[in-house]
N, C-alpha and C positions, 0 to 999 in steps of 0.2 A: 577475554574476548580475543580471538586468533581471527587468523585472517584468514584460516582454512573453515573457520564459523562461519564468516560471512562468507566466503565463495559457496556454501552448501546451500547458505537462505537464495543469494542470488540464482543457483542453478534453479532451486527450488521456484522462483515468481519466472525465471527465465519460462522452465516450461509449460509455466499457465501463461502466457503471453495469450487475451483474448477472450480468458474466463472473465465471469461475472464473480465477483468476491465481496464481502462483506468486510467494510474496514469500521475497527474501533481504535482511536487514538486518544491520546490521554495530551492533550492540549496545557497542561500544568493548570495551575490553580483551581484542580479538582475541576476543571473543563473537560470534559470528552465527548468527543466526536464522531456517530456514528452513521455510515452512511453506505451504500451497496453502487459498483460501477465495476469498470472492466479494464484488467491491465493492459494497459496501450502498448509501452517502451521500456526497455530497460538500458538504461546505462552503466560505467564503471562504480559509478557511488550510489544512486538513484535511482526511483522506475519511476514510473508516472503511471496513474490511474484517471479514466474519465469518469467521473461522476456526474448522472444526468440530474439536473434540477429539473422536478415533475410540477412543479411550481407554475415557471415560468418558462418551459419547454429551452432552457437552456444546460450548455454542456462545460462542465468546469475541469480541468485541467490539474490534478494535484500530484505535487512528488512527495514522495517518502525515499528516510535513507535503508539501507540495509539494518545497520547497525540501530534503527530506531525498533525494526522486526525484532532482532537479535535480544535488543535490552528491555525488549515488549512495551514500550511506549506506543509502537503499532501491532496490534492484534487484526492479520485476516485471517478468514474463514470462506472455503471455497462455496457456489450457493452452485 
């Protein structure tokens, strides 16, 4: 894993900043997590995604790293 790997994932969420995406993560203990929201922010290690809870009309806030994209522990998919 290079650091020219992750500069391509980051460019890559850089320029969906605002899409709607589909995130699957693998939470370890055969947990996974699947759920659709819209990339807010990117930072140097992290981006943030708003995922809306249709539940209780609330808006949760989550980071992923690059390198979790990179080692596919996060899987998006553009919607």
């Amino acid at each position: 894993m290079s650091r020219a790997d992750i500069n391509k994932v980051k460019l890559s969420v850089d320029r969906n900043i605002g899409s709607k995406v589909k995130i699957r993560a693998n939470r370890g203990r055969h947990k996974i997590d699947v759920a659709e929201g819209v990339i807010c922010k990117t930072y140097p290690s992290i981006f943030l995604v708003e995922i809306e809870n249709k539940a209780d009309d609330t808006v949760q806030t989550v980071s992923f790293s690059y390198t979790d994209v990179l080692t596919k522990d996060v899987q998006m998919q553009l919607i």
